[in-house]
N, C-alpha and C positions, 0 to 999 in steps of 0.2 A: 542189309539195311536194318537200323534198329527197328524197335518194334516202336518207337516214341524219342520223339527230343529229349521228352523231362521226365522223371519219376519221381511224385513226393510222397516221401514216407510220412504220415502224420498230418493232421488237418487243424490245427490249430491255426490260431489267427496267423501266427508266421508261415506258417506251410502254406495255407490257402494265399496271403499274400503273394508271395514267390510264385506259386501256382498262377496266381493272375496276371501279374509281371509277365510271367514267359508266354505266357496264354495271349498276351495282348500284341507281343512282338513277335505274332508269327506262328509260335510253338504246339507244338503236339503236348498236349501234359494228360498225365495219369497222376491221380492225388490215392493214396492205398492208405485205408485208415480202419485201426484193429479192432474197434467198435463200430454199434451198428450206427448209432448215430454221431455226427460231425460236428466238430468244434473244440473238440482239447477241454481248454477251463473256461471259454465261452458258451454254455450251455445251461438249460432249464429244463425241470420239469416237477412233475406231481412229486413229494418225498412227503408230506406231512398226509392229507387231505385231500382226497377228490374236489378240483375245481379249484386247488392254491399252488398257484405257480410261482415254485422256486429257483433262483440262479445255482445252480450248481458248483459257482467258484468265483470268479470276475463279474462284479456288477454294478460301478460306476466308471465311467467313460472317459474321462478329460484326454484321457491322448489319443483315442482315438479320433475326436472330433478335431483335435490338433496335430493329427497327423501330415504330414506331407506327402505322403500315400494313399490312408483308407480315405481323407477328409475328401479327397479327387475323384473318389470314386463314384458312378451315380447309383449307388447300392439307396437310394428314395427310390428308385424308379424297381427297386424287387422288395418293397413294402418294409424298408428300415425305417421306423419314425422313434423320435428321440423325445422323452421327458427331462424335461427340467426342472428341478425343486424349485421350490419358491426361495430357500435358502440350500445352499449347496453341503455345507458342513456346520453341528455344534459342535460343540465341550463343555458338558456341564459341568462342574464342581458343587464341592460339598456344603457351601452355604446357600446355597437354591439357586443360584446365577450361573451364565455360560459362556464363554466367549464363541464369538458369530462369525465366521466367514462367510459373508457375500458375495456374490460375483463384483461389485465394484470395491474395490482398493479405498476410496475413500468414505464410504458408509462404514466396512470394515474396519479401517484407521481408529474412527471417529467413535468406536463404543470400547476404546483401549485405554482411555482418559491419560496419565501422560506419557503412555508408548504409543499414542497416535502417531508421532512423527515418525518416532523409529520403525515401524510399522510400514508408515508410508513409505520410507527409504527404501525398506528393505526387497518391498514389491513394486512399487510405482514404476522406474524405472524400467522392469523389464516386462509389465504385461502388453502393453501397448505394440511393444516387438517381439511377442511371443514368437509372432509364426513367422517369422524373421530367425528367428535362435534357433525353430524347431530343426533346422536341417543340420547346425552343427552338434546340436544338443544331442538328438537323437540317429546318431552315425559310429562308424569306426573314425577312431584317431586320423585325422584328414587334416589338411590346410583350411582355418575356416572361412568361410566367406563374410561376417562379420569379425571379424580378430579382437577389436577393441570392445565389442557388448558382450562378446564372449569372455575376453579376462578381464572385464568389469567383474560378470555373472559370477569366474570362477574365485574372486581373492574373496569369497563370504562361501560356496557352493564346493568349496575345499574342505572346509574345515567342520570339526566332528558339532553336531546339530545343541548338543548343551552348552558348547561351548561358546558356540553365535547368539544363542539364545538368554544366556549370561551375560553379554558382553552388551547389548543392546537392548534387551528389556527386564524392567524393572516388576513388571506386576505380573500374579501367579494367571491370568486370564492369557495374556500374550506368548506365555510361555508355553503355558499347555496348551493352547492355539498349533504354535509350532514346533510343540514337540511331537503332539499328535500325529500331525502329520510326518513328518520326520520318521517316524515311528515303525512306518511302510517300509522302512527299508531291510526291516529283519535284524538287524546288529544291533551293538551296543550305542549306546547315544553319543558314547564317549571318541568314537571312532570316526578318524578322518570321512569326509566325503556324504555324513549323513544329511548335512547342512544341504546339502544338494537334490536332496529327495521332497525334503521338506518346503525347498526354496521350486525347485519344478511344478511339484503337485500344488503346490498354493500360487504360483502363477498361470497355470491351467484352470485353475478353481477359478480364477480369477477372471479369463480370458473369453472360458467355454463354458462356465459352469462345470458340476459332476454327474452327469445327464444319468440316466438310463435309458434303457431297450424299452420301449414300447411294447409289451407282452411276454418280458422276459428276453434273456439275452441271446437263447436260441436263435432267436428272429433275424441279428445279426451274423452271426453266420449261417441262417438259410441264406439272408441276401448277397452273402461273398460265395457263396456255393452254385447258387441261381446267373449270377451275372459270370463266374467260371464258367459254369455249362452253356452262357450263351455265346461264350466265345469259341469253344467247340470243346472244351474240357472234358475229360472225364474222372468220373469218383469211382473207387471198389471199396465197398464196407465191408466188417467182418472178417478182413486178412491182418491176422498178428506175425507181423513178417519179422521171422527168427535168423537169417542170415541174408547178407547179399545177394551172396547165390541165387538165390528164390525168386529174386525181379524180372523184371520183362530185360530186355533188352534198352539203354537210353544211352545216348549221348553223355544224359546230365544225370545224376544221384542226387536226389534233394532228400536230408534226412532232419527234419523237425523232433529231434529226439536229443536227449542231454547227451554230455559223456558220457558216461557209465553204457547207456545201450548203443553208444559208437563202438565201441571195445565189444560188447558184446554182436553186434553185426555182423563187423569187420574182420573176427578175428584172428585167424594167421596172413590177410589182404590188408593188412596195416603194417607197415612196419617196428620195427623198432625206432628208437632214437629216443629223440628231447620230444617230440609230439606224441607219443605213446605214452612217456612218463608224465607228460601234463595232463591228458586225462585220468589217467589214475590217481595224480594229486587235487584234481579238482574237487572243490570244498562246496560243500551246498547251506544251506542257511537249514535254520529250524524250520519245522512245520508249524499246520494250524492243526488245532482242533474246530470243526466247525459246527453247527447250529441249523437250524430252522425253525422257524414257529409259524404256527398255526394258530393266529389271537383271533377273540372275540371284539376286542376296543384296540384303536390306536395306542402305543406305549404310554402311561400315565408318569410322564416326565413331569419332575418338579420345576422345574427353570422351563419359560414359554419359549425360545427359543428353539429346542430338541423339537418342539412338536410341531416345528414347521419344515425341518431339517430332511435335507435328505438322506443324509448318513450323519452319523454321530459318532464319536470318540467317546469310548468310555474307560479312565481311565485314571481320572483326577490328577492332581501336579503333575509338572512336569518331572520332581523327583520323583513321585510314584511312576511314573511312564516308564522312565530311567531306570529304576531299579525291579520291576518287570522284567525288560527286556535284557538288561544284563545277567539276571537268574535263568530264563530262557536259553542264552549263550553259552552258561555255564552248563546245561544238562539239565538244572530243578526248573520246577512248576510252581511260579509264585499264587499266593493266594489269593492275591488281588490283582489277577491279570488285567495285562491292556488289552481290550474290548473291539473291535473295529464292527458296527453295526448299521444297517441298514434298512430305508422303511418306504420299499419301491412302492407299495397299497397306500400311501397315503396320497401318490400324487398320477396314481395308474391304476384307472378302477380294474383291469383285467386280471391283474395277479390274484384276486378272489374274489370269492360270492360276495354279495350286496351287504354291506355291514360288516362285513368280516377283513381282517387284515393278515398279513406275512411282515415275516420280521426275519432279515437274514444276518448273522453275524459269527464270530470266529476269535480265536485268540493264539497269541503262538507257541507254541510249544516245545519242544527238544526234540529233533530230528528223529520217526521213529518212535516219538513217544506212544505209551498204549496206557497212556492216563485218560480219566475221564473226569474232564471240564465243565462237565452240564453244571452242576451245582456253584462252581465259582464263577461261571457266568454269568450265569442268572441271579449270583449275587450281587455281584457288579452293577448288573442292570436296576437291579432292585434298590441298592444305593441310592438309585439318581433315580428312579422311579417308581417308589412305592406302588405295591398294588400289581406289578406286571406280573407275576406268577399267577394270580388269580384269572389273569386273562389268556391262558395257555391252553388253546382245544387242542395242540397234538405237536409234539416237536420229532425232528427227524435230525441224528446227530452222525458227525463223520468221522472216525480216527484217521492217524496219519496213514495207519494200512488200508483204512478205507479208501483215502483218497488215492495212493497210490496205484492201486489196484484196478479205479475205474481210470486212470489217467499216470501209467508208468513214466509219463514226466516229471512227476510226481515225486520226485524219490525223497523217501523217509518224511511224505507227506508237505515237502516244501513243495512254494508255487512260483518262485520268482525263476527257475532257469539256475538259480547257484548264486554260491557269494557274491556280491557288488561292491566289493571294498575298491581300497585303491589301488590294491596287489592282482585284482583278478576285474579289473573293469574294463580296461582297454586290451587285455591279454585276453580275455574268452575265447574261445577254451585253452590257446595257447599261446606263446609267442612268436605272431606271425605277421607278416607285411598284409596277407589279407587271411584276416582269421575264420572266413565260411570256407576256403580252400582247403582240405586234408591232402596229406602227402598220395592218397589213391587219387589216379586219374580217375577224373570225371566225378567224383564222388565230393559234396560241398555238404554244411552246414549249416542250418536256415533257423536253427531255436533261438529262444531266450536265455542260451547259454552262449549266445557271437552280441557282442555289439549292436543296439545298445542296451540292452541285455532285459529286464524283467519289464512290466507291464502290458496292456494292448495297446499297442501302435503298430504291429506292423513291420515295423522298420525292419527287422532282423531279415525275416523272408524276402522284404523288397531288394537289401541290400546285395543277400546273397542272388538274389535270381540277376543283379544286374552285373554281379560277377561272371555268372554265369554265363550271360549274352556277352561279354566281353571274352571271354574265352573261347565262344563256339562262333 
């Protein structure tokens, strides 16, 4: 007999999901994760300062709260509580003004003066049926169960994020609105499917807000770890599992690890063919360089909007965003990189001492890169907020070797799981009828490298474990 149903390699939100899936229909699971503590890029702790709690990597919410998995889950009942900004997202620009995303669509509209409409078109529409969409949105290539709000969603959600954002708005506010966001997706702006990144996350924004973890992001997965163990789960920290070989005995192989460490796993237990040669061609995105601060005052942004914001874009035009991220694609480190930052202490007194604030943010880099960012990001920020250097008691910075290192999903410092174009979206990691399935028995796929491929939702691990129960 084996020694377990399930074995997951890896405890990120995907693993721990699929872990609970199997855990809840029945399953024996063992979750085996290389560090001592759990959660992948969901995690927090001290980096700057005794008493300032930092997120480690993922620190706004909207898909999880929209997920069709974790949202189901009663991870309130293992002490998950959610913050919600009072505004969810700015974008300041360079004449002291910002454009605002609200959680309502029509407040949002309404501070766009005349791409209010456009505006409204663009999101109206589909926030109301967010969680309606989310099951085909967030899946493998399937039959969808709405077909028509789905190719509504895709004839704008196809196409590359400058180009939608030219085609329908006229002012530099709405533009860098949604190019910002767009922005998330790692690529060039100019490139099919960005439009879809930008058009998701600003209907989430929309929907659920961009919440955070109540004490840091930790806390979310102690509660996916806590409601595992109540199902009868088990966790082993501290095992960097270097080949197959080395498992228990299972049924099922769950590996929460990109390419690259499938091939290294697997390696003469995989075969040849077209699925060997796809993970060795798979393409990962640039990295971040990331940040932490340790301030004395809330960020002294010029435009009032940032200072009520939960995250902000820093980044100005939409052609400044644009030509950023295409020097990023290229290999170089522009000089006025796009900014993605965040200011969980303004609306969560726990992330520091009384008075004092955390400021987390990042920019992206060239896959790999071993540049150091500190200085063009805090000029960036400085741009838009005169005076923030002055309020800097202690920063704590990460290369892309750093982040790899603590988190070998990581590779060359990226975080989404690999490219998300249109050549490698629905194919993760290969071309397959069901892409968490590898040609080794029993051995599946549960990262943000299967469908539907990078942020926390979940999905990837749900998908796979229900593979999984349909096999076994």
């Amino acid at each position: 007999m084996p020694d377990y149903d399930a074995v997951v390699v890896g405890s990120g939100p995907n693993g721990l999901s699929a872990a609970i899936e199997l855990a809840r229909n029945g399953c024996s699971v063992l979750v085996i994760e290389a560090n001592e503590t759990l959660g992948g890029g969901v995690r927090s702790k001290e980096t700057t300062l005794p008493g300032y709690i930092h997120d480690i990597c993922s620190t706004a919410y909207p898909l999880v709260v929209g997920s069709p998995f974790l949202s189901k889950l009663p991870l309130d009942q293992y002490g998950l509580e959610w913050i919600n900004p009072d505004l969810p997202m700015a974008h300041p620009l360079d004449d002291g003004s910002a454009a605002e995303m609200h959680t309502s669509v029509e407040r949002t509209a309404n501070r766009l003066g005349i791409d209010s409409e456009a505006y409204r078109s663009l999101m109206g529409p589909f926030v109301d049926r967010a969680d309606d969409m989310a099951p085909d949105i967030l899946a493998p290539l399937q039959i969808p169960s709405h077909p028509i709000l789905l190719a509504q969603f895709g004839l704008r959600a196809l196409l590359p994020a400058t180009l939608l954002a030219n085609r329908i708005f006229k002012t530099d506010h709405a533009q860098a609105l949604f190019s910002g966001i767009a922005a998330h997706a790692f690529m060039k702006l100019s490139r099919p499917l960005t439009a879809a990144i930008g058009m998701v996350l600003g209907i989430y924004g929309h929907r659920h807000n961009w919440p955070f973890v109540k004490g840091g992001s930790q806390n979310l997965t102690d509660a996916m770890v806590a409601y595992f163990e109540s199902l009868g789960g088990e966790i082993q920290t501290n095992w960097r599992v270097k080949s197959l070989d080395e498992l228990p005995t299972a049924r099922a192989t769950l590996l929460d690890v990109t390419p690259q460490q499938v091939l290294d796993l697997a390696g003469d237990r995989l075969p040849g063919g077209l699925y060997r040669r796809s993970l060795k061609r798979y393409r990962y995105n640039p990295g971040v360089f990331k940040v932490d601060w340790a301030v004395s005052d809330p960020v002294p942004w010029t435009a009032e909007a940032p200072r009520q914001a939960g995250t902000v874009h820093v980044g100005g035009t939409m052609r400044e965003i644009a030509i950023s991220e295409n020097m990023t694609n290229r290999g170089l480190h522009p000089e006025k990189p796009f900014v993605l930052l965040a200011q969980q202490s303004l609306f969560d007194s726990t992330r520091a001492p009384d008075g004092n604030h955390t400021v987390w943010g990042y920019c992206h880099v060239p896959n790999g890169s071993t540049v150091d960012m500190t200085e063009r990001i805090e000029q960036q920020i400085e741009r838009f907020a005169p005076g923030f250097k002055e309020t800097i008691l202690a920063r704590s910075t990460r290369f892309t070797f750093d982040l790899e290192a603590e988190n070998p999903n990581c590779i060359g410092g990226e975080i989404n799981g690999g490219v998300q174009d249109i050549w490698q979206h629905f194919t993760r990691p290969a071309p397959r009828w069901s892409p968490y399935r590898t040609p080794m028995d029993g051995v599946y796929i549960c990262s943000a490298s299967t469908p539907p491929g990078g942020g926390v939702h979940g999905m990837s691990g749900y998908h796979a474990a229900r593979a999984v129960l349909s096999d076994l």
